[in-house]
PDB file with one MODEL, atoms N, CA, C and O in Angstrom:
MODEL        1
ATOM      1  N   UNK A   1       1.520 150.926 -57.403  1.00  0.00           N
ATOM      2  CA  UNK A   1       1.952 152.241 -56.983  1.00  0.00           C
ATOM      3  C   UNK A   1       0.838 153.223 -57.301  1.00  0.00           C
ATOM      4  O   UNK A   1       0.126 153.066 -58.293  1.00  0.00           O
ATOM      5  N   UNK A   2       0.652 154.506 -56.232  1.00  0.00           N
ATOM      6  CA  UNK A   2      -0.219 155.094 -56.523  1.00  0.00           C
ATOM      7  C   UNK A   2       0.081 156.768 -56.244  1.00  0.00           C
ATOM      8  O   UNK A   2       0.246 157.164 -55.090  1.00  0.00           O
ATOM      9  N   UNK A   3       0.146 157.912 -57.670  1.00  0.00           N
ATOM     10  CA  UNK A   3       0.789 159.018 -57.467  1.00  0.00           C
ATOM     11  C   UNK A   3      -0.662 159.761 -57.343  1.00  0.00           C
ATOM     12  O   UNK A   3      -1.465 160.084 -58.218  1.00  0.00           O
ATOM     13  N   UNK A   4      -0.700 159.947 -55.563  1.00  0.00           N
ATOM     14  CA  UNK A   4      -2.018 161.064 -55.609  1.00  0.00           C
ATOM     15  C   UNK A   4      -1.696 162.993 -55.605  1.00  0.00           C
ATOM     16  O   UNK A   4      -2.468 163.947 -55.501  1.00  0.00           O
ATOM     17  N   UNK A   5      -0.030 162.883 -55.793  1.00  0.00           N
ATOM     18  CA  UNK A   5      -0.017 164.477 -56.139  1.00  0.00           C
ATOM     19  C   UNK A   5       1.095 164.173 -56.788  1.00  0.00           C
ATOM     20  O   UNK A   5       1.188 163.029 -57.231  1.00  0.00           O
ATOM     21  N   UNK A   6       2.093 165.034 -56.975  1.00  0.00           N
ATOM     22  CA  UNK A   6       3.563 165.698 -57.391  1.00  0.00           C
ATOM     23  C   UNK A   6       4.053 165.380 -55.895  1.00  0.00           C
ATOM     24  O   UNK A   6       5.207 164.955 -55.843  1.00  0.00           O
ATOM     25  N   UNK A   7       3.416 165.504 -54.734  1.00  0.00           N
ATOM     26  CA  UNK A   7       4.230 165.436 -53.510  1.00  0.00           C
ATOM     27  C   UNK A   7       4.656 163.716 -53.461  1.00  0.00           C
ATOM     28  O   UNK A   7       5.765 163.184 -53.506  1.00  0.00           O
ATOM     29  N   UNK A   8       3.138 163.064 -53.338  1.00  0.00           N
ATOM     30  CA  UNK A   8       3.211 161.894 -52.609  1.00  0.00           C
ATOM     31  C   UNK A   8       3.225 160.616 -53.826  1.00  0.00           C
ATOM     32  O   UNK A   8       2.623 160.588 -54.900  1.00  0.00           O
ATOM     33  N   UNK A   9       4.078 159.671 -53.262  1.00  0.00           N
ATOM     34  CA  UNK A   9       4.231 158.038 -54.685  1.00  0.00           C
ATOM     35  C   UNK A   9       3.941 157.361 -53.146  1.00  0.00           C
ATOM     36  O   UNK A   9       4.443 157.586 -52.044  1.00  0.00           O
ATOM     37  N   UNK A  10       2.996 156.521 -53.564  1.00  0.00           N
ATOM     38  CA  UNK A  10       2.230 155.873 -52.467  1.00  0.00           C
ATOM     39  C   UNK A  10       2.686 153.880 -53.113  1.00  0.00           C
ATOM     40  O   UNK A  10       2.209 153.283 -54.079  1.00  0.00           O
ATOM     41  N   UNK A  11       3.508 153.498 -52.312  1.00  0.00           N
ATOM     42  CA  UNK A  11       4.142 152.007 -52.840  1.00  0.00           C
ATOM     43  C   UNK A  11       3.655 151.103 -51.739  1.00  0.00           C
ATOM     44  O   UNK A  11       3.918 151.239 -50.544  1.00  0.00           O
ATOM     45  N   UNK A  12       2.680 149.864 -52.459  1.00  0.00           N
ATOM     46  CA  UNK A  12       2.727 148.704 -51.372  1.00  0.00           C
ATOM     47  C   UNK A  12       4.323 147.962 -51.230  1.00  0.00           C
ATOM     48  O   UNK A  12       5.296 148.039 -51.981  1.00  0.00           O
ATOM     49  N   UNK A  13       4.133 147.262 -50.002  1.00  0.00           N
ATOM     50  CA  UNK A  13       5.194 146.250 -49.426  1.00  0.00           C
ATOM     51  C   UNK A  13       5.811 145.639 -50.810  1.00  0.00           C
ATOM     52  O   UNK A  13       7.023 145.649 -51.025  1.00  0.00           O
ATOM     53  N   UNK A  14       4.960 145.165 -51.623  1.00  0.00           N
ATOM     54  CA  UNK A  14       5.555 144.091 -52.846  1.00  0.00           C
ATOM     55  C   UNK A  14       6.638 145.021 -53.477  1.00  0.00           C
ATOM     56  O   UNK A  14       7.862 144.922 -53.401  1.00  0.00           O
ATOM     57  N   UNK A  15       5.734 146.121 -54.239  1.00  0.00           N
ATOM     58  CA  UNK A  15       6.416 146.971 -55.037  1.00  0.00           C
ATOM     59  C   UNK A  15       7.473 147.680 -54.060  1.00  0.00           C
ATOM     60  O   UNK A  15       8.445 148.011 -54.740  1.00  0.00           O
ATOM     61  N   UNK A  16       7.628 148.010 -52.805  1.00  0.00           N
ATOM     62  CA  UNK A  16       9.127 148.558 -52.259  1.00  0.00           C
ATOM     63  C   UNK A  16      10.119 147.455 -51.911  1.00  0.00           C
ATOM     64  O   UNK A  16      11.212 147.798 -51.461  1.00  0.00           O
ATOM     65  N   UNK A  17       9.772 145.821 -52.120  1.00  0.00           N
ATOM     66  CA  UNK A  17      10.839 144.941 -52.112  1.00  0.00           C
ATOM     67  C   UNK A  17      11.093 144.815 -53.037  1.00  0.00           C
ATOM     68  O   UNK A  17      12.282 144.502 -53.093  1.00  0.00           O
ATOM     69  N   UNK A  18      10.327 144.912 -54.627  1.00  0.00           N
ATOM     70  CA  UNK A  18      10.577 145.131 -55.787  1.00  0.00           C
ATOM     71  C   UNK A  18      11.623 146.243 -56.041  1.00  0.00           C
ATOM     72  O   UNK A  18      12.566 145.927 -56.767  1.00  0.00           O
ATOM     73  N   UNK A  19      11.596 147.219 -55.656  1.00  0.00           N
ATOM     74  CA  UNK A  19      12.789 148.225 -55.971  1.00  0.00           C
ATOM     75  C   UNK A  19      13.790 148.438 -55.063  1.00  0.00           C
ATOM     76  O   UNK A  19      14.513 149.433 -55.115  1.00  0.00           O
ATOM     77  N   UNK A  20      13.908 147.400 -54.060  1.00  0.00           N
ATOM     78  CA  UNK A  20      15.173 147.287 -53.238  1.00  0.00           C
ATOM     79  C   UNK A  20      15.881 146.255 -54.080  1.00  0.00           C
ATOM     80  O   UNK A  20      17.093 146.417 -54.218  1.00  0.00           O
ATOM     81  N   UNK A  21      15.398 145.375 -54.575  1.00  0.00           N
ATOM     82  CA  UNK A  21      15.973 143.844 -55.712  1.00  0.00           C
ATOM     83  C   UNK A  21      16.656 144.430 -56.609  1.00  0.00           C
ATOM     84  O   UNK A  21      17.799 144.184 -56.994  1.00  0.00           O
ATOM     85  N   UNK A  22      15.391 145.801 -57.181  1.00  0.00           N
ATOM     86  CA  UNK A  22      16.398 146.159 -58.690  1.00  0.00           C
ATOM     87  C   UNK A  22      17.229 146.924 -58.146  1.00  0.00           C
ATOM     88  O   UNK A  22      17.959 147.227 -59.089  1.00  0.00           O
ATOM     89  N   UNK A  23      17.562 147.378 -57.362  1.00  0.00           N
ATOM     90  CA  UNK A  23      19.065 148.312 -56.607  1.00  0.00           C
ATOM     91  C   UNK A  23      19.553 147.497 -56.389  1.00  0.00           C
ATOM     92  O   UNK A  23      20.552 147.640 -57.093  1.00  0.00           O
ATOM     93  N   UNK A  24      19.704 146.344 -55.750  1.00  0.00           N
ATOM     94  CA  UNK A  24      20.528 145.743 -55.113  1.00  0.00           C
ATOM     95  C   UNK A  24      21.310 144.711 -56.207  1.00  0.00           C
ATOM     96  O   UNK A  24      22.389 144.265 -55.815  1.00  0.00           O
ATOM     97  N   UNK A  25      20.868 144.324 -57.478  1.00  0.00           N
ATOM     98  CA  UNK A  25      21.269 143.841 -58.452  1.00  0.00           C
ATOM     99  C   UNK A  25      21.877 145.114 -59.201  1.00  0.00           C
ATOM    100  O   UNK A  25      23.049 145.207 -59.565  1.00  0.00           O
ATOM    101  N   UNK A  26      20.808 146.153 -59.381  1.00  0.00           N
ATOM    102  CA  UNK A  26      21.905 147.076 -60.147  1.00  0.00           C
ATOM    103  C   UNK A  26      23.249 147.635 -59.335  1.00  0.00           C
ATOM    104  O   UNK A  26      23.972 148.522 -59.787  1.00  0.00           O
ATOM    105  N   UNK A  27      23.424 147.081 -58.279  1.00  0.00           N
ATOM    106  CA  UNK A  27      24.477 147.725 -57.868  1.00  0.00           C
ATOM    107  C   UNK A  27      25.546 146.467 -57.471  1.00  0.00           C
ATOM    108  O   UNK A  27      26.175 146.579 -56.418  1.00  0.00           O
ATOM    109  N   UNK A  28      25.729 145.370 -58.249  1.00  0.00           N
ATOM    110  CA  UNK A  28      26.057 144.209 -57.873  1.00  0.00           C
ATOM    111  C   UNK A  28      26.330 143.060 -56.510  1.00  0.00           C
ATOM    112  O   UNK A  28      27.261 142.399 -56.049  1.00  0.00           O
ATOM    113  N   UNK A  29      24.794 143.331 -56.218  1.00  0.00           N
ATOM    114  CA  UNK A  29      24.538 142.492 -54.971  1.00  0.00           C
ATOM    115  C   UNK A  29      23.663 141.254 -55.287  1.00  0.00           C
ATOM    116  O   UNK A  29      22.892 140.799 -54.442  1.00  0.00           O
ATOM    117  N   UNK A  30      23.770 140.841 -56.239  1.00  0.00           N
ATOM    118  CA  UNK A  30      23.158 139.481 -56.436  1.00  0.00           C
ATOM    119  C   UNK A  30      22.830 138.845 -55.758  1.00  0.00           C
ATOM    120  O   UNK A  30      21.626 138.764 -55.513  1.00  0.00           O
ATOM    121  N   UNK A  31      24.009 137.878 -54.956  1.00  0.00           N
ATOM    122  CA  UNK A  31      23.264 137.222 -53.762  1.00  0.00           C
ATOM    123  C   UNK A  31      22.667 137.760 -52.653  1.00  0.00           C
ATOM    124  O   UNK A  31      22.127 137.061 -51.796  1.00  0.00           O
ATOM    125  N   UNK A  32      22.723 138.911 -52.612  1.00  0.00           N
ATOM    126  CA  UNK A  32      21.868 139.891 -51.423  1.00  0.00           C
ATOM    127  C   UNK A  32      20.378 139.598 -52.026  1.00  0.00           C
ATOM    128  O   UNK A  32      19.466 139.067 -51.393  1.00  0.00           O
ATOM    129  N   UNK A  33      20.317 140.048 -53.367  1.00  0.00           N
ATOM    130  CA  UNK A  33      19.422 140.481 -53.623  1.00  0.00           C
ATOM    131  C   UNK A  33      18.486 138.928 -53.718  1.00  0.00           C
ATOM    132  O   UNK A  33      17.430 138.938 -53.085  1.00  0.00           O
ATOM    133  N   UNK A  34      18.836 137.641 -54.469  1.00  0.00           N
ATOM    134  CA  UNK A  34      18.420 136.773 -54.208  1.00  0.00           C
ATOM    135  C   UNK A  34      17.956 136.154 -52.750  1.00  0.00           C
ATOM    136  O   UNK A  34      16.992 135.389 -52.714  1.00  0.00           O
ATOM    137  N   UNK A  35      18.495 136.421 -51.848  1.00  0.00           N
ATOM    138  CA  UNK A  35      17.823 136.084 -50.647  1.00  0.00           C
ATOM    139  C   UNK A  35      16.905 137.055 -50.500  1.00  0.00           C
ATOM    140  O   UNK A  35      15.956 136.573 -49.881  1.00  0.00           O
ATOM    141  N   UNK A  36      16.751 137.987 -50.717  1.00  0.00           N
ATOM    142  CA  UNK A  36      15.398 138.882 -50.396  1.00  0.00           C
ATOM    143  C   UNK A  36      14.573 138.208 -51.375  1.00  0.00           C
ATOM    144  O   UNK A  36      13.476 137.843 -50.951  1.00  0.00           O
ATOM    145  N   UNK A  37      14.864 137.937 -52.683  1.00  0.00           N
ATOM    146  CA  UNK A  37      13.729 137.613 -53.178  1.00  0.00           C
ATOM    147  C   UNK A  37      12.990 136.411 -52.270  1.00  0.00           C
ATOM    148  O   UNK A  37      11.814 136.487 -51.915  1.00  0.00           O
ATOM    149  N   UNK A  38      13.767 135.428 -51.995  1.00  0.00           N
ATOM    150  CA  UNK A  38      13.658 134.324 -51.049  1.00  0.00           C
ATOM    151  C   UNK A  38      13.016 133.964 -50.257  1.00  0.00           C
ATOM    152  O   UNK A  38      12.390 132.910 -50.145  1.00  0.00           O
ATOM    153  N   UNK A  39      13.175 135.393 -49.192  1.00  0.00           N
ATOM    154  CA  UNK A  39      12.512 135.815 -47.811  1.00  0.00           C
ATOM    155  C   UNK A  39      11.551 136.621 -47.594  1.00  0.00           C
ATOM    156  O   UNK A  39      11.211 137.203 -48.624  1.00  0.00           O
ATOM    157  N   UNK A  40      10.823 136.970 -46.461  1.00  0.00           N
ATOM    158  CA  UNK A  40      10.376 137.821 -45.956  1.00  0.00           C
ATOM    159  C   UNK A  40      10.985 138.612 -45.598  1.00  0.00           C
ATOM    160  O   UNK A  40      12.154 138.306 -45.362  1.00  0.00           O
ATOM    161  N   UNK A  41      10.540 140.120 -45.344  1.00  0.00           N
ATOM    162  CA  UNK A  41      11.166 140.811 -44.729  1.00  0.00           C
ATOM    163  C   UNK A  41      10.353 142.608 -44.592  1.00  0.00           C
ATOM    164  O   UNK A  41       9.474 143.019 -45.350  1.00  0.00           O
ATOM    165  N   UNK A  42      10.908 143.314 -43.543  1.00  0.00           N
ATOM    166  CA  UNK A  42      10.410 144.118 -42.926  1.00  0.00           C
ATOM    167  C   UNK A  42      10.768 145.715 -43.026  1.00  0.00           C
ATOM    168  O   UNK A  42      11.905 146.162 -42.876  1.00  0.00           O
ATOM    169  N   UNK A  43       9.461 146.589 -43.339  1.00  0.00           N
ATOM    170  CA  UNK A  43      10.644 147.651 -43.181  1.00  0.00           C
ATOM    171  C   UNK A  43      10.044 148.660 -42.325  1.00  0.00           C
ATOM    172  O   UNK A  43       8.880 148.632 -41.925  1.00  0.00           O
ATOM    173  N   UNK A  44      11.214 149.869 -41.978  1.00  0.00           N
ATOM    174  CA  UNK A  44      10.938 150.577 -40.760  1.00  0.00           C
ATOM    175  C   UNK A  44      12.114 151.581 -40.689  1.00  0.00           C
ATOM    176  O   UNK A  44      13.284 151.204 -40.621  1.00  0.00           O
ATOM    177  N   UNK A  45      11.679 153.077 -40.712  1.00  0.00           N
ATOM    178  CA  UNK A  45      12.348 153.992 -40.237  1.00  0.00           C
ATOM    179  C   UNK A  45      13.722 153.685 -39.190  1.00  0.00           C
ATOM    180  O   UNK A  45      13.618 153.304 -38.024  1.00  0.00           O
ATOM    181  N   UNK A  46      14.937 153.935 -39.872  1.00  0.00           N
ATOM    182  CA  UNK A  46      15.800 153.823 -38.489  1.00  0.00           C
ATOM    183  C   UNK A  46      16.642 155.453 -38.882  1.00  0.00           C
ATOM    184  O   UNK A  46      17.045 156.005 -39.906  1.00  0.00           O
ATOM    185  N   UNK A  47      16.611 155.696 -37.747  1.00  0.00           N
ATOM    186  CA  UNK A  47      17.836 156.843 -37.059  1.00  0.00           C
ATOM    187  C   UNK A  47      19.245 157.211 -36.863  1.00  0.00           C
ATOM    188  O   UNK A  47      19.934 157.041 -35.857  1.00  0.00           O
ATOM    189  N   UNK A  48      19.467 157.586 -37.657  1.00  0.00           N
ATOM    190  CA  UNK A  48      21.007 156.726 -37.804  1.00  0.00           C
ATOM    191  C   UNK A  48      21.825 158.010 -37.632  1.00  0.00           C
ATOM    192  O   UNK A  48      21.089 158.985 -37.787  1.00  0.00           O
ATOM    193  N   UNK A  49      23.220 158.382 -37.339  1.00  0.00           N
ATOM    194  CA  UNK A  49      24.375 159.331 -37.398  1.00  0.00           C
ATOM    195  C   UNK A  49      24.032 160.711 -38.265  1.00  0.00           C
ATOM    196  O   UNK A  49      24.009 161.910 -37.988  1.00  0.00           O
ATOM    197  N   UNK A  50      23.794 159.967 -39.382  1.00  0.00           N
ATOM    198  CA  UNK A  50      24.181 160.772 -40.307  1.00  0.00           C
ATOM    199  C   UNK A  50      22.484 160.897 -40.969  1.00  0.00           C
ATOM    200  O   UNK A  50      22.224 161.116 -42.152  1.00  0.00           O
ATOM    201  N   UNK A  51      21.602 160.719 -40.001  1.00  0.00           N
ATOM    202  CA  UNK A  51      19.891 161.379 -40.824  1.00  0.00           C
ATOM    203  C   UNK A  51      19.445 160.077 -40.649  1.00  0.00           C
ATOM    204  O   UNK A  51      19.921 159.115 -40.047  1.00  0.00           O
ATOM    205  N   UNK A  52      18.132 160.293 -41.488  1.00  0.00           N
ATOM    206  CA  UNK A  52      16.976 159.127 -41.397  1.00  0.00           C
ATOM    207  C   UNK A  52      17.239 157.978 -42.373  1.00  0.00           C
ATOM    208  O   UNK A  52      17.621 158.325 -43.491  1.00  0.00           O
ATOM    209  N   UNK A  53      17.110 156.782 -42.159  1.00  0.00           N
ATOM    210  CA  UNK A  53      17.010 155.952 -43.456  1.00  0.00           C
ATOM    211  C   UNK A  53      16.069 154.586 -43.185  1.00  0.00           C
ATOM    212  O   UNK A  53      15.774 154.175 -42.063  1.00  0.00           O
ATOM    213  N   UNK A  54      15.664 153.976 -44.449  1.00  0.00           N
ATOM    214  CA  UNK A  54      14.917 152.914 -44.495  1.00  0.00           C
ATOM    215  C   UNK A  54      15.452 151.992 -44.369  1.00  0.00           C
ATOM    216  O   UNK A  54      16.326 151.637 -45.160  1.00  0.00           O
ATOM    217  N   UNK A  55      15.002 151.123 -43.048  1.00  0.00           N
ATOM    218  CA  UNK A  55      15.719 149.607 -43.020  1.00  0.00           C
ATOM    219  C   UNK A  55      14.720 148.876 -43.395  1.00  0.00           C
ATOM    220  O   UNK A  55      13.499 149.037 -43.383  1.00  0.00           O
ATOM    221  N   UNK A  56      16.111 147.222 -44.066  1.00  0.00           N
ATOM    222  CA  UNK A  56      15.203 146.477 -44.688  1.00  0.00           C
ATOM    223  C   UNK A  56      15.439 145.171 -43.963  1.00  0.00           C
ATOM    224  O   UNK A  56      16.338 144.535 -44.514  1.00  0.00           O
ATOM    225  N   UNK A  57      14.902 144.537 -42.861  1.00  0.00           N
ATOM    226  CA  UNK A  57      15.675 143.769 -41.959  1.00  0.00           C
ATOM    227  C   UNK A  57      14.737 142.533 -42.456  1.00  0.00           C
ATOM    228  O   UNK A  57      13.548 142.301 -42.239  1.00  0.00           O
ATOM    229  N   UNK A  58      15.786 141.782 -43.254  1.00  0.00           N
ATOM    230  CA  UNK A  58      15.184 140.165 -43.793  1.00  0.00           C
ATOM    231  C   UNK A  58      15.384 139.058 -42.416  1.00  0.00           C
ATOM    232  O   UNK A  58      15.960 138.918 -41.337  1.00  0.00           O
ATOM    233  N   UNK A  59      14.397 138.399 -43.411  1.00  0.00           N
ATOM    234  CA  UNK A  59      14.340 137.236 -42.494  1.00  0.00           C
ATOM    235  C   UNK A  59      15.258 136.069 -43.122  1.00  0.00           C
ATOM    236  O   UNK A  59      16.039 136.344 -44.033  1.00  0.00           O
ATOM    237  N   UNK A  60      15.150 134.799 -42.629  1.00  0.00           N
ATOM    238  CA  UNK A  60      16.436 133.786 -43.074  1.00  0.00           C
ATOM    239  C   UNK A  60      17.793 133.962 -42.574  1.00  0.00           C
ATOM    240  O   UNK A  60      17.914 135.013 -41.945  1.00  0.00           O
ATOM    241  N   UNK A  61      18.832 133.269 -42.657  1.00  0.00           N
ATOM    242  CA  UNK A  61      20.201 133.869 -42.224  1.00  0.00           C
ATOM    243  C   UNK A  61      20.863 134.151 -43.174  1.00  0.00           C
ATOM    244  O   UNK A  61      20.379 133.761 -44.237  1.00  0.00           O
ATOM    245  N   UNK A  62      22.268 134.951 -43.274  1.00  0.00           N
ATOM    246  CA  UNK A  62      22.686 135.089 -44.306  1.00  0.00           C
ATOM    247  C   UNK A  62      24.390 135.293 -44.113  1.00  0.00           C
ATOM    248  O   UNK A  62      24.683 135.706 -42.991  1.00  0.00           O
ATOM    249  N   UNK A  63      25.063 135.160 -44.650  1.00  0.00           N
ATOM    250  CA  UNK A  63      26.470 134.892 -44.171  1.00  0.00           C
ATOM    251  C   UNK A  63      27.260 136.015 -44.904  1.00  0.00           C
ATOM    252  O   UNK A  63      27.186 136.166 -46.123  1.00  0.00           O
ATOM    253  N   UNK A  64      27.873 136.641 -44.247  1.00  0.00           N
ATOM    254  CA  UNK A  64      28.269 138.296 -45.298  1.00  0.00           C
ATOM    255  C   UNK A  64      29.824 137.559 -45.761  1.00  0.00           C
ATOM    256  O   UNK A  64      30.489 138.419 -46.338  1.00  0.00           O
ATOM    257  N   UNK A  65      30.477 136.403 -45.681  1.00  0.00           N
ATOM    258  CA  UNK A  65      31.106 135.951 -46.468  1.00  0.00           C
ATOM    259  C   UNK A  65      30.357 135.418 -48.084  1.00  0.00           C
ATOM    260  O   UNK A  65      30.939 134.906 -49.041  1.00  0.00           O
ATOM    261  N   UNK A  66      28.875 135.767 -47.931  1.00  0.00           N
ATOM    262  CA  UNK A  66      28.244 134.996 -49.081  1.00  0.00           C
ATOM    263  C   UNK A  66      28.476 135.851 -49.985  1.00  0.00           C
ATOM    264  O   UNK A  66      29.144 135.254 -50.829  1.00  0.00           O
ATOM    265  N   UNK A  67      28.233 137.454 -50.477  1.00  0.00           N
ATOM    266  CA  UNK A  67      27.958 138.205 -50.963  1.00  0.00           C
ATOM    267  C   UNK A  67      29.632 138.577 -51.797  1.00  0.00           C
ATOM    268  O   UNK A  67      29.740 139.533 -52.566  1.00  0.00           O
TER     269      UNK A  67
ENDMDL
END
C-alpha cells in the first residue's frame, strides 16, 4: 500500500483481495471468504440503484447454499 497524500491510499490487487478476506471473515463469511482465497478474481466499478460500488466477481463456482 502506498499513502501519497491524506487524499489518496494507493492498494495493489493482492492487498485489496487481502481486505475483502478480512471483511468477509470479519463479518462471518468464511466459506465466501475461503473461496476467494482459492481463486482468482476481478475487480471493477459497478453502478448500481443506490450509487457506485466495487465488484468483486470470482472465478471458480460457488453454490450460495454453501455459505
Amino acid at each position: 500500500m502506498k499513502v501519497k497524500s491524506i487524499k489518496s491510499i494507493y492498494l495493489t490487487k493482492g492487498e485489496l483481495k487481502d481486505a475483502v478476506k478480512m471483511w468477509l471473515r470479519a463479518h462471518g463469511h468464511s466459506v465466501l471468504e475461503r473461496h476467494l482465497k482459492l481463486n482468482g478474481c476481478e475487480f471493477e466499478w459497478s453502478h448500481q440503484d443506490d450509487g457506485e460500488c466495487l465488484a468483486v466477481d470470482m472465478d471458480g463456482t460457488f453454490e450460495e447454499n454453501e455459505e
